[in-house]
N, C-alpha and C positions, 0 to 999 in steps of 0.2 A: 504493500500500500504506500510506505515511502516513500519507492521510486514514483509510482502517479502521480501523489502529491510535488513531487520535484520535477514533475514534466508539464502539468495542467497548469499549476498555481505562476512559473514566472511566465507561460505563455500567454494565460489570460490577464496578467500583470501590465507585462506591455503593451497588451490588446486596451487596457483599462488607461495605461498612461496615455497612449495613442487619443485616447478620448477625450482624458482631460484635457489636453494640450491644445486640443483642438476646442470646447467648450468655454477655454480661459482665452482662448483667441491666441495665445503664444508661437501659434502658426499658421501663416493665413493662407486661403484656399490654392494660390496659386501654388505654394510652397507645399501643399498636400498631396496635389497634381502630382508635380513633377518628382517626385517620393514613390507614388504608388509608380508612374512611368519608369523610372527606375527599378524598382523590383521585377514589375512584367518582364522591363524588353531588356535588362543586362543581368541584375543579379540572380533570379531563379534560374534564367538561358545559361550559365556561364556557370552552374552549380553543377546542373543535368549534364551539361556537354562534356565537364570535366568527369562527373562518376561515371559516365556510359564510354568514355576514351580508356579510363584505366580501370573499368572493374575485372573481373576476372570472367572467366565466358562462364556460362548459364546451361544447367544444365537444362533447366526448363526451359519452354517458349512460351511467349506470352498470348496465346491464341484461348487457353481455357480459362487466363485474368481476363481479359477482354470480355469471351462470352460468357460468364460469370458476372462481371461488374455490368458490364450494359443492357445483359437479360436480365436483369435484375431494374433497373435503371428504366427498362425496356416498360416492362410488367406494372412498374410504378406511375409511368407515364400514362401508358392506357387507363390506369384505374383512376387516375387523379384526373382526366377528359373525363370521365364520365359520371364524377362525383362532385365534376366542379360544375356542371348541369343543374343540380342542387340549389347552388348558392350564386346571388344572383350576379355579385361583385367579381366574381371570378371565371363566370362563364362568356366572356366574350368569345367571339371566334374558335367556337368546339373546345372549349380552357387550353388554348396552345399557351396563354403566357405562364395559367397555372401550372400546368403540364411543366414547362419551362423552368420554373420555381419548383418546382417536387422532385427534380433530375439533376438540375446543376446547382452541384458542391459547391463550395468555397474551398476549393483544391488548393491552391497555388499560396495565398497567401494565410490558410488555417490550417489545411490539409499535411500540406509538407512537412512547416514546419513541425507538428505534431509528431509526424511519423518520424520524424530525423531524431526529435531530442527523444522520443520513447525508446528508438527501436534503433536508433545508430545510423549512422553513413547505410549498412547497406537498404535500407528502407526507399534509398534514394532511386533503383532499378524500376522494381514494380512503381514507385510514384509514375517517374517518370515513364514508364508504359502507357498508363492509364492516362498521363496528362498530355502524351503526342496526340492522341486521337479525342480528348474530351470536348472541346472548345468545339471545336470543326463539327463534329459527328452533331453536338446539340441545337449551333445554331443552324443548320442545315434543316435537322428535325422541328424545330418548333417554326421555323419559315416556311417549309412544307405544309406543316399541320393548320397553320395559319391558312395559308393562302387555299388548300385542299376544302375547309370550310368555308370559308369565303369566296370563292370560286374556283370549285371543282369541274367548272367546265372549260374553265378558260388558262389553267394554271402552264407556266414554262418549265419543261425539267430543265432546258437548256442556262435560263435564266438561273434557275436554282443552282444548276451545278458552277455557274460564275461566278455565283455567290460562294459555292465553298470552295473553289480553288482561290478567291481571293482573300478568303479568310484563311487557310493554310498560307497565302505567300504573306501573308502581315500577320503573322502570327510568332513572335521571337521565340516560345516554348518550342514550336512543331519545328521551327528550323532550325534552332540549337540543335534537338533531337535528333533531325536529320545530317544536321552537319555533322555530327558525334560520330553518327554512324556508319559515315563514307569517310571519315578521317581515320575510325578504328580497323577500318578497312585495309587503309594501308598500310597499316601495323608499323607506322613512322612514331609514333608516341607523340611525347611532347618535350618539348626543349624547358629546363629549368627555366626561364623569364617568363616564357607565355602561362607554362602551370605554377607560378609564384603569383603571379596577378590573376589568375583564374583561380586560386585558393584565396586569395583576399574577396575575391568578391562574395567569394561562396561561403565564405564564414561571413561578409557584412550581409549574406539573405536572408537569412530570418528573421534577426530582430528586427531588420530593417519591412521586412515583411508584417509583422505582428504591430509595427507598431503606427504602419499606413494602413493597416487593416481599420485599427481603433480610428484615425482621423478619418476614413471613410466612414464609419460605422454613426458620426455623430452627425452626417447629413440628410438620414434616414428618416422618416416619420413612420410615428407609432400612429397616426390617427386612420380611421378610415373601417374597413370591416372586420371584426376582430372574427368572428364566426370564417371568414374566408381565411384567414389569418392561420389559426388554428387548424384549419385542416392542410395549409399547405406545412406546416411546423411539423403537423403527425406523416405525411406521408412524406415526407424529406426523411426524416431524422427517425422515423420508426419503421413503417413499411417498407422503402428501401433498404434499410441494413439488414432487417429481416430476409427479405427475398435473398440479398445475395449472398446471406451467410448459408441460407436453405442451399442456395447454389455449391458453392464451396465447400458445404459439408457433405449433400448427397446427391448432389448430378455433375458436378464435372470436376474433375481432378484437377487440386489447385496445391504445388507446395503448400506445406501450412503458414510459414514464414509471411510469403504472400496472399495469403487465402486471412489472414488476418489485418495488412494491411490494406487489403481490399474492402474488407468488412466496416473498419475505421475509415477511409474516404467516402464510402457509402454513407455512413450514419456524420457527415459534412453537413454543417444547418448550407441555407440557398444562398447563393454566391452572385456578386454584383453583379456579371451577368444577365443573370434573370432579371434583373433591375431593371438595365438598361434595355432590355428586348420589352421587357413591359412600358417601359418609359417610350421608347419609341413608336411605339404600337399606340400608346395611350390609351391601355389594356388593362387592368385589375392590378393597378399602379399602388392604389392604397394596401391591397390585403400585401404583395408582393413585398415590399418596403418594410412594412411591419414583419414581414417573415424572416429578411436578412437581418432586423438587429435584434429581434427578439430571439430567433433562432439562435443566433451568436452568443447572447447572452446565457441562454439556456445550456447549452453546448460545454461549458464548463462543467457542469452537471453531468451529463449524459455522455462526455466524453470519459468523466473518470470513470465512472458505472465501466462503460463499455471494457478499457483497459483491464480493471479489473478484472469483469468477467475471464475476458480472454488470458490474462496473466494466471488468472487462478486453473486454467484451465475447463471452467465450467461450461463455454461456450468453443 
């Protein structure tokens, strides 16, 4: 239980100072910005690129983390369209943005870091597995889902597929990860300069992550539909880790190692993201918003539980 406590408590610290900082004004939005832009497109790219050059080869593939976390992801997305029917704030457009919110984590700046300070460097493979293909795979899906309800007669796949090839080319995570892995190709390694400043960055990603986490988190409104709210919290943070532990445990052979940090990005509260697809849509904006900081806040909670279970061995 001590190590939980020594992994949750300074993550959600800095998540908390992140907040304050930002609440007492000590740093102002555009200085929040370029913080979080930082994380995305150098310090996580330059963390993943460095573990995926030097880790040691694998003897798993990552084909049954994949269909494990996103038939999981998959299953939670169907059921959250059709529950978000329901409720009235949330059901725009077949609930693509709910949907959207019930599927995408907060990987990159909650996710990682958790899994790195719990479970060590090598937590870093499977993250970044799951984080090449997350981004891509969901906004593709929830623009589909959208446009599929809204005009199912008249929808472009072609259009759609521009859309995800150009979120793959601007996407620094996916082409880190690519880059890694045509440069581990050439089994040239890395020259001590480029991996001395590709270790400094990668030790400044996380706090630096956790703690643009917190300055985003305090732009967030709580107002708006708490019942929509509520069920996007439960099937993020409950129904998915569920399904894909069910996965992992009895349909598709998942290392345990991995099949546990699967489990933990899964049970991820909803990540900006879903924010921004809701926000652009101007789509079930209020339950959505409420679900990223409520979710986060809750997620200290829910993420020790989880740890534990899993450390005790229970789950």
């Amino acid at each position: 239980m001590e190590s939980i406590v020594n992994t949750v408590l300074p993550v959600f610290g800095l998540i908390a100072l992140g907040v304050a900082f930002a609440r007492l004004k000590l740093i102002d939005t555009g200085t929040a910005k370029g913080l979080t832009q930082f994380v995305f497109n150098l310090a996580i790219p330059a963390l993943l690129f460095r573990t995926i050059v030097t880790m040691k080869a694998q003897e798993a593939t990552p084909l049954g983390l994949w269909i494990a976390f996103f038939g999981g992801l998959a299953l939670t997305w169907i059921v959250t369209a059709l529950v978000a029917q329901k409720f009235e704030r949330i059901s725009a457009s077949g609930g693509a943005a709910a949907s959207m919110a019930a599927g995408f984590g907060n990987l990159a700046l909650l996710g990682t870091p958790l899994a790195l300070a719990h479970y060590g460097q090598d937590a870093a493979v499977p993250v970044g597995l799951i984080l090449s293909i997350h981004a891509p795979i969901l906004w593709f899906s929830a623009t589909l889902h959208r446009e599929l309800a809204r005009h199912s007669s008249a929808i472009s796949i072609a259009r759609l597929a521009r859309e995800l090839f150009v979120s793959l080319a601007q996407n620094a995570i996916v082409l880190a990860l690519l880059s890694a892995a045509i440069w581990r190709f050439t089994g040239l390694g890395l020259h001590p300069v480029p991996d001395r400043m590709l270790s400094m960055l990668s030790d400044a990603s996380i706090p630096t992550a956790l703690f643009a986490l917190g300055l985003s988190l305090s732009t967030y409104s709580l107002k708006g539909q708490w019942s929509g709210m509520a069920v996007l919290i439960a099937m993020k943070m409950l129904v998915m880790p569920v399904l894909v532990f069910l996965a992992v445990r009895y349909l598709i052979f998942v290392p345990p190692f991995w099949a546990n940090i699967a489990v933990l990005l899964a049970a991820m509260p909803t990540g900006a993201n879903a924010f921004l697809f809701a926000h652009r849509n101007e789509e079930s904006v209020a339950a959505v918003s409420a679900a990223v900081a409520v979710g986060t806040g809750l997620a200290a909670i829910t993420v020790s539980l989880l740890l534990y279970l899993m450390d005790a061995g229970l789950i």
